[in-house]
Backbone as CSV, one residue per row, in Angstrom:
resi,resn,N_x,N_y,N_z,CA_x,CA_y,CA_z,C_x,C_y,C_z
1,UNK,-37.134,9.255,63.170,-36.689,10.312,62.266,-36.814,11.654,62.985
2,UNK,-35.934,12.337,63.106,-36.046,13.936,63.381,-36.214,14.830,62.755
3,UNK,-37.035,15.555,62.875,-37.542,16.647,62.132,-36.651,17.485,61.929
4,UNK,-36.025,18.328,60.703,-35.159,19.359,60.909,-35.624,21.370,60.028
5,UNK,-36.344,21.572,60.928,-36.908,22.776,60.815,-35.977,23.172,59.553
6,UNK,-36.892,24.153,58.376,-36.125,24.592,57.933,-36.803,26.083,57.449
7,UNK,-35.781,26.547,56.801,-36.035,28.124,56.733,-37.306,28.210,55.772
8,UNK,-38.306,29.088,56.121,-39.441,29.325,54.716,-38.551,30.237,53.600
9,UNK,-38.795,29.841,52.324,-38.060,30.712,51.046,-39.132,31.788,50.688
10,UNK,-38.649,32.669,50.977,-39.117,33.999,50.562,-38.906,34.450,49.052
11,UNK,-40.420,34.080,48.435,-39.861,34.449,47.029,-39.614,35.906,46.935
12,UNK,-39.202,36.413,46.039,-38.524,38.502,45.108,-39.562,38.874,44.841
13,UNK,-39.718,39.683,44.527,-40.652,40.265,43.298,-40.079,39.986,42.061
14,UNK,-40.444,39.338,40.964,-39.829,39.245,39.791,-40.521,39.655,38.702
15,UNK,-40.128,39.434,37.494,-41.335,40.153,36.672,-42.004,38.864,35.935
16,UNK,-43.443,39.589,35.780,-44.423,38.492,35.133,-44.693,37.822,36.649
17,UNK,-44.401,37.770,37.914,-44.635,37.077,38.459,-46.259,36.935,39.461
18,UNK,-46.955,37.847,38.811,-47.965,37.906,39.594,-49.151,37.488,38.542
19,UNK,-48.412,37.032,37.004,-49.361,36.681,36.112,-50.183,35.460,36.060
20,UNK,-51.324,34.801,35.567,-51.322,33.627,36.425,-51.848,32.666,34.546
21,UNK,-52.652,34.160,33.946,-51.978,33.507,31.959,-52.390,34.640,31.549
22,UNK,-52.198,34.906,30.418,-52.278,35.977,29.428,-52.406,35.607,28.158
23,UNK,-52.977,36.527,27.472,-53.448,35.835,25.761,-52.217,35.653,25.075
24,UNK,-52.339,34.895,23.982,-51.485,34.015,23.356,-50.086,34.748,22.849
25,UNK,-49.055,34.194,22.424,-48.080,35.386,21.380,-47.752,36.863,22.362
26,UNK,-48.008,36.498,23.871,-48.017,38.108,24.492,-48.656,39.266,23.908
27,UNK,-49.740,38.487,23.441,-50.837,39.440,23.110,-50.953,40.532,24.753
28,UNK,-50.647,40.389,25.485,-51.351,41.120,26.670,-50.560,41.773,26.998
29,UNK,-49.271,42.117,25.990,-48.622,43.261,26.829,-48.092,44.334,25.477
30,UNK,-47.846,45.227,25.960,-46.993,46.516,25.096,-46.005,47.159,25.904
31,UNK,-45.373,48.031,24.637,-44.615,48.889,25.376,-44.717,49.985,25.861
32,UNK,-44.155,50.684,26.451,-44.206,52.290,27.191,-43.830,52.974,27.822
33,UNK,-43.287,53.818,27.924,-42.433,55.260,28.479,-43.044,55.402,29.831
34,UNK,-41.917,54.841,31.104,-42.127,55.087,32.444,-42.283,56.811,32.809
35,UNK,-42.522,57.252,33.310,-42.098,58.554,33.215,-41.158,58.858,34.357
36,UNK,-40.249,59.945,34.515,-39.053,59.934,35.777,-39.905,60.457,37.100
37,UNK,-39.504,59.894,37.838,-39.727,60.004,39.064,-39.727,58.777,40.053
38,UNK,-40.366,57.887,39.162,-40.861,56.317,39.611,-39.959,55.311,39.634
39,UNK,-39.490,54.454,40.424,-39.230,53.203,40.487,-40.116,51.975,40.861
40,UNK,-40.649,51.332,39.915,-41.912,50.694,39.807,-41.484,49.279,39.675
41,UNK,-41.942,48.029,40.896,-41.705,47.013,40.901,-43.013,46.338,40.110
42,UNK,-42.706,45.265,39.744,-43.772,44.159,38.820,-44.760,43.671,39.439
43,UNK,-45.638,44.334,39.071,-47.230,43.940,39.527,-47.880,45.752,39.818
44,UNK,-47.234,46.815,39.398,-47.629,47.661,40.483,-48.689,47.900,38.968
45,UNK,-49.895,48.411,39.252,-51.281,49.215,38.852,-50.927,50.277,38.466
46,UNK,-50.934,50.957,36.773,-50.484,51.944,36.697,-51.517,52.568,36.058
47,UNK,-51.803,53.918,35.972,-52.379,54.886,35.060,-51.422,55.426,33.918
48,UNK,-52.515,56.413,33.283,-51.308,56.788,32.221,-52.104,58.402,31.684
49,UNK,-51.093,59.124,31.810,-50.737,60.881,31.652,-51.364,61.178,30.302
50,UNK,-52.856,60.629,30.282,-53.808,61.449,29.207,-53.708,63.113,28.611
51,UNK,-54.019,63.478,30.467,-54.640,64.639,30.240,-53.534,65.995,30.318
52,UNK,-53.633,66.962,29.764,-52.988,67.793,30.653,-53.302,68.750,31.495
53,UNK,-52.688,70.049,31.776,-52.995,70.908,32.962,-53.457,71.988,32.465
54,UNK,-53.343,71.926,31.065,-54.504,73.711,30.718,-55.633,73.369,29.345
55,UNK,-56.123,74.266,29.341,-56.935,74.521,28.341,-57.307,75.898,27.977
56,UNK,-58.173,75.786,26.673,-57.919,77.181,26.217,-59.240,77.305,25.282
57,UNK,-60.368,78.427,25.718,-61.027,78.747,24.994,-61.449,79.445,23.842
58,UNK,-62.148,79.466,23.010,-62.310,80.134,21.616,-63.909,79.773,20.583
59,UNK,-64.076,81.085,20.222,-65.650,80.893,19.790,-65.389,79.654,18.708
60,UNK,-66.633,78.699,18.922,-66.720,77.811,17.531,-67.398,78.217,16.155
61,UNK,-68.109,79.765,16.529,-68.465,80.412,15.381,-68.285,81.945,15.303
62,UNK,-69.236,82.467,14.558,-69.201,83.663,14.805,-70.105,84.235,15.901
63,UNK,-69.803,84.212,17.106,-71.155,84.935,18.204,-71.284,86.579,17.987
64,UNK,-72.884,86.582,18.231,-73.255,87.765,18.553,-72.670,88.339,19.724
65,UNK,-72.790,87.661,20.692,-71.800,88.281,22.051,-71.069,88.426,22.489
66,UNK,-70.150,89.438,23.130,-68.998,89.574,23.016,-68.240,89.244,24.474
67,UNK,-69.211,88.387,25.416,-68.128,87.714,26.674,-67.087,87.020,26.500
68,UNK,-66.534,86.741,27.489,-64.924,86.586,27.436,-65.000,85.218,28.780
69,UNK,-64.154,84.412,28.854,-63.626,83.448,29.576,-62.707,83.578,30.584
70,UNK,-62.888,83.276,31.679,-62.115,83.891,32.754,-60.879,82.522,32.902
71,UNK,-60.140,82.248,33.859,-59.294,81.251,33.763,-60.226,79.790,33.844
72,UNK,-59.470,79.271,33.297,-60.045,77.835,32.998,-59.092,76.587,33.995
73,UNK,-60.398,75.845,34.723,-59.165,75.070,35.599,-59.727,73.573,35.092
74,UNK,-58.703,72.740,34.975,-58.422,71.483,34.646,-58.522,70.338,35.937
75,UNK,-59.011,69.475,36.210,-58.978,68.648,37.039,-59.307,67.110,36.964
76,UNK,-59.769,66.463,37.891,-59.874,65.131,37.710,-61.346,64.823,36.990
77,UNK,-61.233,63.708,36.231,-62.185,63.503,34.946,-62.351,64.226,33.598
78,UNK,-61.122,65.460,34.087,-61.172,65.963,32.596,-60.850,65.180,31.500
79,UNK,-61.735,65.150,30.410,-60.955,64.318,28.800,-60.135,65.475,28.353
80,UNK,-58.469,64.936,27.430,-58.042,65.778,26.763,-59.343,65.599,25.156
81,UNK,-59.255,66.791,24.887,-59.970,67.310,23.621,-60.684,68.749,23.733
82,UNK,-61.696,68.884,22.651,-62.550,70.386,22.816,-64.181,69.641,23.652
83,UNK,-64.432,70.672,24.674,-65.649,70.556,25.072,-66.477,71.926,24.117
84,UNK,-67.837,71.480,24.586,-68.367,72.343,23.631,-69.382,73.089,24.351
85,UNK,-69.455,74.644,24.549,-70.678,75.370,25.298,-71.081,75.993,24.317
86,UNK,-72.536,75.563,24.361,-73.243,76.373,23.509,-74.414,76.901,24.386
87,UNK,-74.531,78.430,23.769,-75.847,79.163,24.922,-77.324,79.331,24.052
88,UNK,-77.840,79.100,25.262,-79.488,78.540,24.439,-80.272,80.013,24.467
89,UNK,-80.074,80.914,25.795,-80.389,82.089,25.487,-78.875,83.027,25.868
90,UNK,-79.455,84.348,26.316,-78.442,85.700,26.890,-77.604,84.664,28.064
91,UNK,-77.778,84.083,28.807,-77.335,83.921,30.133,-77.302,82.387,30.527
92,UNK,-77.810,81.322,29.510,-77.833,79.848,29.931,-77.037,79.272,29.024
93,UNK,-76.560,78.349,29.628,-75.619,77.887,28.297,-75.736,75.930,28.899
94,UNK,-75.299,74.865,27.789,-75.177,73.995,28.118,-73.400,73.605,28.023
95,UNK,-72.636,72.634,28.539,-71.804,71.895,27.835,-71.900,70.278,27.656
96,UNK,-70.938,70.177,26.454,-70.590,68.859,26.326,-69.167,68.650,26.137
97,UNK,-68.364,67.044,26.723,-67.707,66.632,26.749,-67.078,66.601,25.432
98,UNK,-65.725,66.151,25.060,-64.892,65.986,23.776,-66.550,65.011,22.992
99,UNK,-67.046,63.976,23.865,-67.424,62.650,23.144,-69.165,62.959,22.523
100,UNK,-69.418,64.252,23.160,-70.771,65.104,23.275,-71.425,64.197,23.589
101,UNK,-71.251,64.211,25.267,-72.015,63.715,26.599,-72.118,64.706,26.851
102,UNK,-73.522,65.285,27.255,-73.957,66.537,28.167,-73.011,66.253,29.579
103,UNK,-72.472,67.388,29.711,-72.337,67.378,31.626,-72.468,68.004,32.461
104,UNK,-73.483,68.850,31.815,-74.309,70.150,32.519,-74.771,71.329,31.832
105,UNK,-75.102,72.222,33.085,-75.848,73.530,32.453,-74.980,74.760,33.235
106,UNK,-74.828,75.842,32.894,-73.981,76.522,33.121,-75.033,78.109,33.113
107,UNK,-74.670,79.241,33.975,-75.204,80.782,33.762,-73.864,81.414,33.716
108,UNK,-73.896,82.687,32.813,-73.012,83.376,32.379,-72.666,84.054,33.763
109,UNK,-71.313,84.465,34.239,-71.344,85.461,35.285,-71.097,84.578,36.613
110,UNK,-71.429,82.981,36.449,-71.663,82.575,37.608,-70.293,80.927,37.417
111,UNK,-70.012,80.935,38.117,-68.793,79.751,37.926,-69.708,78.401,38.059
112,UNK,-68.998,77.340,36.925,-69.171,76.537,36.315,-68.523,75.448,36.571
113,UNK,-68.366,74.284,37.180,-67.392,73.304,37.268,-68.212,71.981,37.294
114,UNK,-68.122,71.638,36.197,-68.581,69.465,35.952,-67.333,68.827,34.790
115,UNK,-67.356,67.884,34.862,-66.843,66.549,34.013,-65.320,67.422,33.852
116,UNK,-64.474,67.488,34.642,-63.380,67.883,35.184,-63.016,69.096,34.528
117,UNK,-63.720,70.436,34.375,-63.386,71.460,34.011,-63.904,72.658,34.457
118,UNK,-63.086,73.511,34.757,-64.236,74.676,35.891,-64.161,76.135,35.126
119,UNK,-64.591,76.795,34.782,-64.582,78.278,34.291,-65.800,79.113,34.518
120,UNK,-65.675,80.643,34.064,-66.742,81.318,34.852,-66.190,82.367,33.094
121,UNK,-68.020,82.895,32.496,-68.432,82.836,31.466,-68.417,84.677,32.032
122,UNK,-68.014,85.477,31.499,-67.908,87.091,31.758,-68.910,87.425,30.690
123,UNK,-69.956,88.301,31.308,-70.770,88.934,30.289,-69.978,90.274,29.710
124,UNK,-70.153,90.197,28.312,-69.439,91.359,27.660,-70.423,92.346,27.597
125,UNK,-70.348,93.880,26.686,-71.111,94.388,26.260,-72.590,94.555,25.357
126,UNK,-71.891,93.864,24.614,-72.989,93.268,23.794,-73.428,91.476,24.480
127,UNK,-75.211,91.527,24.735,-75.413,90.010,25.404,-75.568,88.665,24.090
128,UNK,-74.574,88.011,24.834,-74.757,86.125,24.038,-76.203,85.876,23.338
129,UNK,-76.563,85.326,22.235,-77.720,84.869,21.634,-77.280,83.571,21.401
130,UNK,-78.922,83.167,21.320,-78.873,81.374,21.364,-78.446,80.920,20.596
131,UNK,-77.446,79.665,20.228,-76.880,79.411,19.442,-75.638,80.059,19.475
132,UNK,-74.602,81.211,19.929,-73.663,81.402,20.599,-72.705,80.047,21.243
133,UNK,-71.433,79.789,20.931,-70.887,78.923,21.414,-69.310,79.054,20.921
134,UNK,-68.594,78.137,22.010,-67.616,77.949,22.444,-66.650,76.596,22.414
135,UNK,-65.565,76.397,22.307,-64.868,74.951,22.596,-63.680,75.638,23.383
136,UNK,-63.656,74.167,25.036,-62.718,74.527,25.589,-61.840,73.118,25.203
137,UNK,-60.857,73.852,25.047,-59.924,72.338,24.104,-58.500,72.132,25.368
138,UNK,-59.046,70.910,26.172,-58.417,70.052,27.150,-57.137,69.627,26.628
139,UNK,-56.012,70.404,26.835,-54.302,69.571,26.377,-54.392,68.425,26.660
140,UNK,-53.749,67.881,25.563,-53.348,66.151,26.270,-52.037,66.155,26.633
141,UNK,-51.868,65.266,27.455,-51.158,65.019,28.618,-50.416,64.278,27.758
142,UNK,-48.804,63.793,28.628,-47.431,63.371,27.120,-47.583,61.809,27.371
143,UNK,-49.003,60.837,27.634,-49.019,60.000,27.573,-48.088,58.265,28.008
144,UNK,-47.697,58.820,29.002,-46.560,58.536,29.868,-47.231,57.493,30.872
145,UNK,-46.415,56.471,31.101,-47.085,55.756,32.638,-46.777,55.946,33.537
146,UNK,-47.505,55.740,34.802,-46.990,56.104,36.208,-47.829,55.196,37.348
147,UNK,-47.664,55.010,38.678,-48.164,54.478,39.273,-49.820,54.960,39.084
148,UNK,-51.188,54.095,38.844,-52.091,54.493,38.857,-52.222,55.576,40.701
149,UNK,-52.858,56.705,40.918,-52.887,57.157,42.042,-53.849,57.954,42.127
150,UNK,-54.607,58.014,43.309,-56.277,58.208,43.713,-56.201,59.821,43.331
151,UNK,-55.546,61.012,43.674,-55.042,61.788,44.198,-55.127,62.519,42.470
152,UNK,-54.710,61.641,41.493,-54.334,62.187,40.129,-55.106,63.132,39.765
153,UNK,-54.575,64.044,38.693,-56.240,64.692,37.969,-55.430,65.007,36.210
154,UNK,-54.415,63.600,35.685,-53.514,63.830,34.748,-54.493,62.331,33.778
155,UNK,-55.157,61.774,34.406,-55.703,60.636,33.484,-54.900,59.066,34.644
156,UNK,-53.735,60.049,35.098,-53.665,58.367,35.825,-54.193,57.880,36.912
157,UNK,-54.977,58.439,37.797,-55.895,58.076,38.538,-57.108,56.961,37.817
158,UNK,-56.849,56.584,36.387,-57.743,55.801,36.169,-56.500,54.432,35.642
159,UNK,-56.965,53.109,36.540,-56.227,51.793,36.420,-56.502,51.770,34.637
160,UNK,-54.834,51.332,34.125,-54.865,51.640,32.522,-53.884,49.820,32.440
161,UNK,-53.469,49.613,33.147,-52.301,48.391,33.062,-51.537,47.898,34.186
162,UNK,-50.443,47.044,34.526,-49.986,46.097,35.455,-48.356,46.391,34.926
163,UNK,-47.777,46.729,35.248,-45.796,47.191,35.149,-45.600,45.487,35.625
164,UNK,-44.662,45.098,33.814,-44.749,43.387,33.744,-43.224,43.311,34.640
165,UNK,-42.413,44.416,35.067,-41.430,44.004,35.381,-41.215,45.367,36.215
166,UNK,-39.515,45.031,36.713,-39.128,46.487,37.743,-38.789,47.550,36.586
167,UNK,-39.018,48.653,36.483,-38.760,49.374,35.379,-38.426,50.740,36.824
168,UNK,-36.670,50.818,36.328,-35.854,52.023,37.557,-36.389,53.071,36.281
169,UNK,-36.961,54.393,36.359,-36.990,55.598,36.037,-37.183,56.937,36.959
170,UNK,-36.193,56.111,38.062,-35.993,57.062,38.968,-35.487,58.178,38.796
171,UNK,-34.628,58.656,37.884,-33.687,60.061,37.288,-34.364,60.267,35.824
172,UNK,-34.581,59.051,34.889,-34.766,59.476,33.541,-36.346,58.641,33.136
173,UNK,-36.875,59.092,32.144,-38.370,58.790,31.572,-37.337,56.633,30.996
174,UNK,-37.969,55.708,30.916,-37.286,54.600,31.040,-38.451,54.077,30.182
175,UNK,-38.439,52.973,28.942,-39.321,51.848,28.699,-39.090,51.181,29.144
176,UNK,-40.601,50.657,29.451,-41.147,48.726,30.093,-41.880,48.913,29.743
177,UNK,-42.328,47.159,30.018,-43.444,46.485,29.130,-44.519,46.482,30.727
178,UNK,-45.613,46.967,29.691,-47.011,46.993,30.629,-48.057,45.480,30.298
179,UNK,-48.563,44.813,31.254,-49.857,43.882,31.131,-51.206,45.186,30.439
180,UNK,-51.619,45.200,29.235,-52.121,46.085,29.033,-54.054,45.640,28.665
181,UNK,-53.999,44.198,28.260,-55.004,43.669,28.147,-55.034,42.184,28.455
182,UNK,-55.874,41.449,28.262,-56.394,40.182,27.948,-55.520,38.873,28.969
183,UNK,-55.484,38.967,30.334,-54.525,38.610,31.159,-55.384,38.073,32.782
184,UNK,-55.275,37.232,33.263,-55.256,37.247,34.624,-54.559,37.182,35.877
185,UNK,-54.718,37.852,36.691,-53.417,37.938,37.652,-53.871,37.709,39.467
186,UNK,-53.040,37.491,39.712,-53.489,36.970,40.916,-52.958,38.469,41.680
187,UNK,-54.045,38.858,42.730,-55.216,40.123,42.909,-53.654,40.022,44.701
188,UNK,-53.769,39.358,45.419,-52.843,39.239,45.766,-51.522,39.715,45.852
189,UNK,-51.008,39.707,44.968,-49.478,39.822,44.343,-49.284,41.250,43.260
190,UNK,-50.485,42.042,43.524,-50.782,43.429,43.119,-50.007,44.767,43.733
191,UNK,-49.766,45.672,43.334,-48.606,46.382,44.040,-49.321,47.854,43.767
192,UNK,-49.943,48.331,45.200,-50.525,49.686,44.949,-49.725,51.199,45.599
193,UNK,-50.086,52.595,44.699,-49.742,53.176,45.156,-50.099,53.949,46.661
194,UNK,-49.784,54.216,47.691,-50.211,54.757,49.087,-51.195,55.417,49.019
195,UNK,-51.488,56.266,47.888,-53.003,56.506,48.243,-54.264,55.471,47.831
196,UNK,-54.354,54.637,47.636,-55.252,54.131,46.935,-55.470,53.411,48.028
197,UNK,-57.159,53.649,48.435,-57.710,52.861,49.639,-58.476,51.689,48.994
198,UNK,-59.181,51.181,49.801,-60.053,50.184,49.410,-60.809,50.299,48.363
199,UNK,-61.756,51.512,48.782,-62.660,51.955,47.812,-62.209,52.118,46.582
200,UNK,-61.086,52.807,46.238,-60.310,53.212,44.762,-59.618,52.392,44.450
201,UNK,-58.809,51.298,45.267,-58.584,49.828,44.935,-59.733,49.267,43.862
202,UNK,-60.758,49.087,44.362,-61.918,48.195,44.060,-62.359,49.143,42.292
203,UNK,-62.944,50.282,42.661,-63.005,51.128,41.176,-61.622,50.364,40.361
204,UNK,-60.532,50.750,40.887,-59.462,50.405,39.919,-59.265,49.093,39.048
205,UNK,-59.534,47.604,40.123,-60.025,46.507,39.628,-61.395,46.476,38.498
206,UNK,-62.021,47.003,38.890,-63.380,47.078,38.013,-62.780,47.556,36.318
207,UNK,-61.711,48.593,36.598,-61.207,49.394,35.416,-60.473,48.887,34.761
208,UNK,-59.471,47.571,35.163,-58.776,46.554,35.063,-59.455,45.536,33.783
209,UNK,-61.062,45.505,35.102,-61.548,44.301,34.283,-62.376,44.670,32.823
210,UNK,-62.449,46.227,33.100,-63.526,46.219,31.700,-62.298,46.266,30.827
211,UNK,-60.724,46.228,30.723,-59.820,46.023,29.865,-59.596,44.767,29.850
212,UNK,-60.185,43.658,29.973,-59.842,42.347,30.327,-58.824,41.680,31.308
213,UNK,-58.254,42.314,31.970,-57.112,41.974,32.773,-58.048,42.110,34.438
214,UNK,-58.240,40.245,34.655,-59.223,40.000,35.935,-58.433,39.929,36.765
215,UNK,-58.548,40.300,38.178,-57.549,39.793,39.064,-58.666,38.304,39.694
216,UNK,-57.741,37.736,40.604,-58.586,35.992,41.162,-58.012,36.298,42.318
């Protein structure tokens, strides 16, 4: 008998094809608004456009003091919602997150930046008394998917789902269906964006898995 070499078949990318099962009734997927820019093949790791790019401060009561807020910058780990500074005396102040998680301590006059928000506290004329406070209220972002990417500081830098198919929203914002929970996929056949190294690979899987979706 002679052997007759033959060509290896190169499977596509197709969609669903990197799934390996998912909960019952397609429990494990939804829908959602690609956003434009992206042409996203099936399997790629996406985040999703929580947060947005400003915020805006305002007393939460009536303060004795009359400082003022200098620009407020938005970045990565910011939550959209109100954070909350409240000052314990003239010149110290604490904040907390939308979820009131402390994420630091702050001095008036002196710039401030934890749990993705940076501002610098202007002493007015009259000085802040304890109990004095503030909410900086984090825009939310138009909740949109996109390739998850290391680089983000919009909410999609954090792994949110798996793009079940090619979804073109290369010119216009496009729906597809996302792997959004309760799913396993073979880790393999995963489709990342160029920045995402090992290290933020690995976070991203972890972020995957506390949504139930394991890679093998």
């Amino acid at each position: 008998m002679v052997y007759a070499p033959q060509t290896p078949l190169q499977e596509q990318w197709h969609a669903g094809g990197f799934l390996i099962s998912e909960s019952n009734g397609r429990q494990s997927r939804e829908r959602g608004l690609f956003a434009a820019g992206n042409r996203v093949l099936p399997g790629t790791v996406l985040g999703r456009q929580t947060v947005g790019s400003t915020a805006v401060a305002a007393p939460l009561g009536t303060n004795v003091g009359n400082g003022t807020f200098g620009q407020i910058a938005v970045g990565a780990g910011a939550i959209a919602g109100a954070y909350a500074v409240e000052f314990d005396d003239p010149t110290h102040f604490v904040v907390s997150d939308p979820g009131g998680k402390e994420i630091g301590h702050g001095v008036a006059g002196t710039a401030f930046s934890a749990g993705g928000i940076g501002f610098t506290v202007t002493v007015g004329s009259t000085a802040f008394a304890a109990a004095d406070s503030f909410t900086v209220t984090v825009s939310q972002g138009p909740g949109k998917w996109v390739p998850c990417t290391a680089t983000a500081t919009d909410g999609s830098q954090v792994a949110a789902g798996i793009s079940f198919g090619l979804v073109d929203a290369t010119l216009n914002d496009v729906n597809g269906t996302i792997i959004a929970r309760g799913a396993e996929v073979n880790g393999s056949e995963l489709v990342w964006d160029a920045s995402m190294n090992p290290t933020s690979i690995a976070t991203a899987l972890a972020q995957l898995s506390a949504r139930g979706i394991v890679a093998r």
